[in-house]
N, C-alpha and C positions, 0 to 999 in steps of 0.2 A: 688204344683203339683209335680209329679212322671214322669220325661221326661225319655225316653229311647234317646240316641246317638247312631246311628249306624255308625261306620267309623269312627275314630280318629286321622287321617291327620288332617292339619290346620285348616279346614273350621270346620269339627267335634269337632276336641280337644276346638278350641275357641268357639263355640257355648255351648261346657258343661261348660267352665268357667265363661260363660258370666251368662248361666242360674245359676249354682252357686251362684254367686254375689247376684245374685237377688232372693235368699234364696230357689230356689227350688230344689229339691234331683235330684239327674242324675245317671242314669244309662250306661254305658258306655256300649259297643258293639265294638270288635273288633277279626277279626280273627288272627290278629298278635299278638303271643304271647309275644314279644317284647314289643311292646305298652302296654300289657295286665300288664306287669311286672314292666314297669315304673311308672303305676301309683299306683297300690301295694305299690310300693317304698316310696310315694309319690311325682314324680317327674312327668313331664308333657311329654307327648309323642313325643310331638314335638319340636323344639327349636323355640318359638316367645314368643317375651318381655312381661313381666306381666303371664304367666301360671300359673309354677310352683309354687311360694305361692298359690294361689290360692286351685291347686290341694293337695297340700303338708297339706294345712288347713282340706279342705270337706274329703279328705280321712280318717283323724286324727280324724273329729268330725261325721264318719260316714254317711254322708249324699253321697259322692261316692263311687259306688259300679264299676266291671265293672267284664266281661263275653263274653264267643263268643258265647252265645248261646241266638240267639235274640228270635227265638220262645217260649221259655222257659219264657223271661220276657215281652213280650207282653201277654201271656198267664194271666200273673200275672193282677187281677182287678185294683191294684191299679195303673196300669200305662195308663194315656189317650192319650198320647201323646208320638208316636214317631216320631224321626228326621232320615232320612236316610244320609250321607253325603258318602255316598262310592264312589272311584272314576270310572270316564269313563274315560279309557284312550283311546286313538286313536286306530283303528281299522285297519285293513290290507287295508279296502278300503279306507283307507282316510278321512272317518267320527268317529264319536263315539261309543266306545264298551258297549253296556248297561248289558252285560252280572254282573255284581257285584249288579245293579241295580234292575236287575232281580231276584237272588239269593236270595235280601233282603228281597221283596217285598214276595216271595213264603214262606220265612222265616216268615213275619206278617203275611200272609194270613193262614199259621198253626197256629200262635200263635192265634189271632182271636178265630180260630173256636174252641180253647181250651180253651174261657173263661168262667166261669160260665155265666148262661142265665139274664139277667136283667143286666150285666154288661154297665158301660158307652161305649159309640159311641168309639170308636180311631180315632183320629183324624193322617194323615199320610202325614208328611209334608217331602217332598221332596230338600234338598237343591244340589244335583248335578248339573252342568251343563247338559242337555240333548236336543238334536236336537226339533223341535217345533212338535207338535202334539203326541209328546209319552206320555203324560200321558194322555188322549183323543184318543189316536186308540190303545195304546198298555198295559199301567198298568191298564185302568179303568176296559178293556174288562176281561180281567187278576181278577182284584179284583172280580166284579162283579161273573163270571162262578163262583167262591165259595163260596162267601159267601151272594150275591144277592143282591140287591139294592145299592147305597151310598147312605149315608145319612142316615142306617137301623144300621146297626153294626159298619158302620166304614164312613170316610169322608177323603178326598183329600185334598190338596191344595200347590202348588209349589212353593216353597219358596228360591230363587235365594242367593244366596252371591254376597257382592261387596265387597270382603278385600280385601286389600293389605297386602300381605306378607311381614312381619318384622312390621307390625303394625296394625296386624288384630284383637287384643284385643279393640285397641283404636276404632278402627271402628267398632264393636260389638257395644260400646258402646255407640256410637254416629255414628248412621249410617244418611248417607246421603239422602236417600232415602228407604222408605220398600216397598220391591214389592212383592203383595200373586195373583199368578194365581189361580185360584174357578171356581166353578161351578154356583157361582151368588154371588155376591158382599153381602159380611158377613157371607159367609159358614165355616169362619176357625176364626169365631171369637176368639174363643178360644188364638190361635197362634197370633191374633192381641192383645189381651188383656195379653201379655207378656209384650209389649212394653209399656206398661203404658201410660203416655202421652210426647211421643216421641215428637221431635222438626221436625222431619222427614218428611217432606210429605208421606201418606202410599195410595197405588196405586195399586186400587183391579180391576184386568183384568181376563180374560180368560186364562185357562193352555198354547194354545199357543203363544200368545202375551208373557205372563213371559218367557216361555222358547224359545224365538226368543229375546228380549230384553237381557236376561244373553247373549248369543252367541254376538248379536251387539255390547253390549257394550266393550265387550273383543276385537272382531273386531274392533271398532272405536279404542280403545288406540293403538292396536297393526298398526292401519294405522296410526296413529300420529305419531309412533315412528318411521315406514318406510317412512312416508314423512319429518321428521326431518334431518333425515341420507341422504335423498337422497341430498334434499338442501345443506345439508353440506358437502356432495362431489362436488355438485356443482362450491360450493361457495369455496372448498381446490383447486380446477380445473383451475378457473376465477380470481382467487387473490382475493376474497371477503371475507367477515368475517361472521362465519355463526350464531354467537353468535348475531353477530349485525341484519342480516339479519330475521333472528327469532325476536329478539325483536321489531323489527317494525312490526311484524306482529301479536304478543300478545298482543301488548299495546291497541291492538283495541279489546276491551269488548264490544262495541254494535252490532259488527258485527261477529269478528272474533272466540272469544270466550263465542259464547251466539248460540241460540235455531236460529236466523238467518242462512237460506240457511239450515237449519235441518229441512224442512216441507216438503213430499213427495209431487210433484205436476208434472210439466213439467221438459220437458228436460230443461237445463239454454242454453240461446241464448243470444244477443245482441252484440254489440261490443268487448265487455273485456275480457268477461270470454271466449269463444271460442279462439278470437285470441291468447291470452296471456296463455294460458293451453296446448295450441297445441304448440305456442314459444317455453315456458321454454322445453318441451320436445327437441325439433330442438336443442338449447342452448346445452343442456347436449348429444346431438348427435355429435354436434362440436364439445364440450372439449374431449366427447370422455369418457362421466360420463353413465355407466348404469344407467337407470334410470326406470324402467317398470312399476312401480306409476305411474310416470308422463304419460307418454308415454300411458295408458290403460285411461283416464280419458277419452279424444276423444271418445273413444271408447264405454266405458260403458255410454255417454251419449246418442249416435247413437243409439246404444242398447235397450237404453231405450225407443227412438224416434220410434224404429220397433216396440216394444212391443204395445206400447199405440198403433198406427195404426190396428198392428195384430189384437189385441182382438177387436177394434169398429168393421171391416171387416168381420171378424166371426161370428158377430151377424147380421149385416147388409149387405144384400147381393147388387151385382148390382141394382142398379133403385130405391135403399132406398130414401128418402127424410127426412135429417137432418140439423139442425139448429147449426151453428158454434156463440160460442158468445165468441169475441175477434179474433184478427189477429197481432195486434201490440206483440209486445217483452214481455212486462210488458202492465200491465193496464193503460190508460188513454194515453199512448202513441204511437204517429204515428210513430216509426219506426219498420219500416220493418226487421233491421240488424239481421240477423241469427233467424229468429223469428221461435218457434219450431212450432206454429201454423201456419203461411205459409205453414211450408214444410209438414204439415200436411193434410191439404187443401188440397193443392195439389196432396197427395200421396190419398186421396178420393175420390177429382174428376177422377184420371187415372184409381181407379178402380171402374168409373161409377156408383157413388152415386151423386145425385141431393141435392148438396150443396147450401145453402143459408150463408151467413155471415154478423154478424151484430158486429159493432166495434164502438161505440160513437165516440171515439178521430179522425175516419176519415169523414167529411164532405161529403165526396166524395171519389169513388174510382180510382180518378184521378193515386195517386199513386201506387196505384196495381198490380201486374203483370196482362196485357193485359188477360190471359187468367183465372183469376177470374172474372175479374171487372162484371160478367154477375152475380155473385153469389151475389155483395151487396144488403143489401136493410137496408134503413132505422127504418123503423118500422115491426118488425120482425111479420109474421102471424104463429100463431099456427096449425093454423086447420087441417093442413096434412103433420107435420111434425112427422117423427116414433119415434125420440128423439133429446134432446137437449147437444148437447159436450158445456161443460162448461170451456174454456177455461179461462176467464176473472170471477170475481166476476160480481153478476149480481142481483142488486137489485127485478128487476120482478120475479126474481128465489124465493123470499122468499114472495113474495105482493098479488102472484096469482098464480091459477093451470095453470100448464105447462104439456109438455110432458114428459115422464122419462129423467132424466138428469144424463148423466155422467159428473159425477164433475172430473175437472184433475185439478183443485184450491185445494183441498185435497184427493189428490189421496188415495182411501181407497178400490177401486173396480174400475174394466172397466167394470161392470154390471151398466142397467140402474135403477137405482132409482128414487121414486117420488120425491120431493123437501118437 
């Protein structure tokens, strides 16, 4: 294949060497005439380990070309496939500037309409970082007004990076995971059928699920790394050792370093995690440790606790009649401690919804706050309930027709759905 590169920073430059390897011709794209001139050279644009042979070879045996002129070789039939890699850099308002990303895109969309007729589809694979719904409200609308349809002349599909810098050849080559946001699961086959038979799990969602996951995931490291440092002042503060204090806290893979507590659902309640999250904050208030990680966690789960509320509220006005399934912490247990559905319940019935609640693990609403206990019942009636809050897993939720169910077991929507 005939890949065009647009952008030749890391992400770019390692993507052409990768497809190199893998015997396909590349077209390189870059407005800096610098980059343009290094690889001329034979030398690699950027400084990360394993390029330069690489480019120093495909230059010498003609297989890379490169040019600032992307419409000019999209234009060209034999190329099906372009990679945009240009970057967004931060914006004046504190988000991402898509303006390069833009440029590019009007860049293909001339090349395109300057193919011969019966030329192949182009396939236009996106690897920038970019906020979530921009290629869905903003390049599809973009592509479409010129050249009509996708899927007619050209096709989509958002293609994330997860390198590490100073090792993003290794990870080209053995990536962890391939994520293609589409417009339906196998639209970019093509771009999947690069990876051969990858070790990879490859993970076909919607444009913005992939480009919400690239932003997460950068977010998630970059909270690791401020929750590492905050501990570690902590622990330079307290006289504790924070090398030691981290390791007790890695060592645990079933919990600490796995997909647990990573499932969107309820705010977390019970005894530990509230006390002990609100502590360490108080702690590093004493030593006198900035700490506004810690310190926001309270907060963003309160936060959370609004949200869920707000949206059932919205839809369900005074005098609704909904069916609560669970009250306890966790599932199958009667404690009440910090339980986010309590304070849920509660914050329903003040604003005069006709609450029912059904909790197996309570026999009785002996323990209850006095001013539920009128909402238990045993065996829960359908018949005039508007919907069901799905607080707890709930077998009858999958055995038989129910009412619309908001599930907050896997938080995916506060809209109700049927089961």
């Amino acid at each position: 294949m005939t890949i065009a590169v647009c952008g030749l920073a890391t992400v770019g430059a390692t993507m052409a060497a990768w497809l190199l390897e893998r015997g396909h011709r590349v077209i390189g794209v870059d407005t800096d005439a610098c980059k343009r001139g290094a690889i001329l050279a034979g030398c690699a644009p950027v400084t990360e380990p394993g390029l330069e042979p690489i480019f120093a070879k495909s230059v010498a045996a003609g297989v890379l070309s490169v040019t600032q002129d992307l419409a000019t070789v999209v234009a060209d039939p034999v190329v099906d496939t372009v990679a945009i890699a240009v970057g967004t850099p931060s914006a004046d308002c504190g988000g991402l500037s898509l303006d390069q990303i833009f440029a590019a895109t009007d860049a293909v969309i001339a090349g395109i309409e300057r193919r011969p007729a019966q030329s192949a589809r182009v396939l236009i694979c996106y690897r920038s970082t970019m906020p979530p719904g921009t290629c869905r409200d903003f390049l599809l609308p973009r592509l479409e007004a010129r050249l009509g349809r996708i899927g007619e002349r050209f096709e989509v599909v958002y293609h994330p990076e997860f390198l590490r810098m100073g090792h993003a050849l290794e990870d080209a080559r053995d990536p962890d995971r391939v994520v293609l946001g589409e417009r339906f699961p196998g639209a970019s086959r093509r771009l999947n059928g690069l990876y051969g038979n990858t070790r990879a799990p490859v993970i076909e969602v919607d444009f913005a699920s992939a480009e919400l996951a690239k932003m997460i995931d950068n977010t998630w490291r970059a909270t690791k790394v401020a929750f590492a440092n905050e501990t570690a002042r902590l622990a330079i503060a307290s006289g504790a050792d924070s090398t030691a204090v981290l390791r007790v806290l890695t060592t645990d893979k079933r919990h600490n370093l796995s997909a647990t507590y990573l499932q969107p659902g309820l705010p977390f309640g019970g005894y530990c995690l509230p006390k002990d999250s609100a502590g360490v904050a108080e702690v590093a208030r004493t030593w006198g440790v900035e700490a506004p990680l810690f310190a926001s966690v309270a907060h963003s789960n309160v936060a959370h606790a609004d949200a869920i509320a707000a949206g059932i509220l919205e839809q369900f006005p005074e005098g609704s009649a909904l069916l609560l399934v669970g009250l306890g912490f966790k599932p199958g247990s009667d404690d009440l401690c910090e339980s986010p559905l309590l304070a849920l319940a509660e914050l329903l019935l003040e604003a005069g919804i006709k609450l029912a609640i059904y909790d197996p693990a309570f026999a009785t609403p002996a323990q209850w706050p006095a001013d539920l206990r009128h909402c238990w019942c045993d065996k829960p009636g359908l018949a005039n309930v508007s919907a069901v809050i799905l607080g707890h897993p709930w077998q009858d939720a999958a055995s038989r027709p129910l009412a619309p169910v908001i599930d907050l077991t896997h938080l995916r929507s506060l809209q109700p759905a049927l089961p």
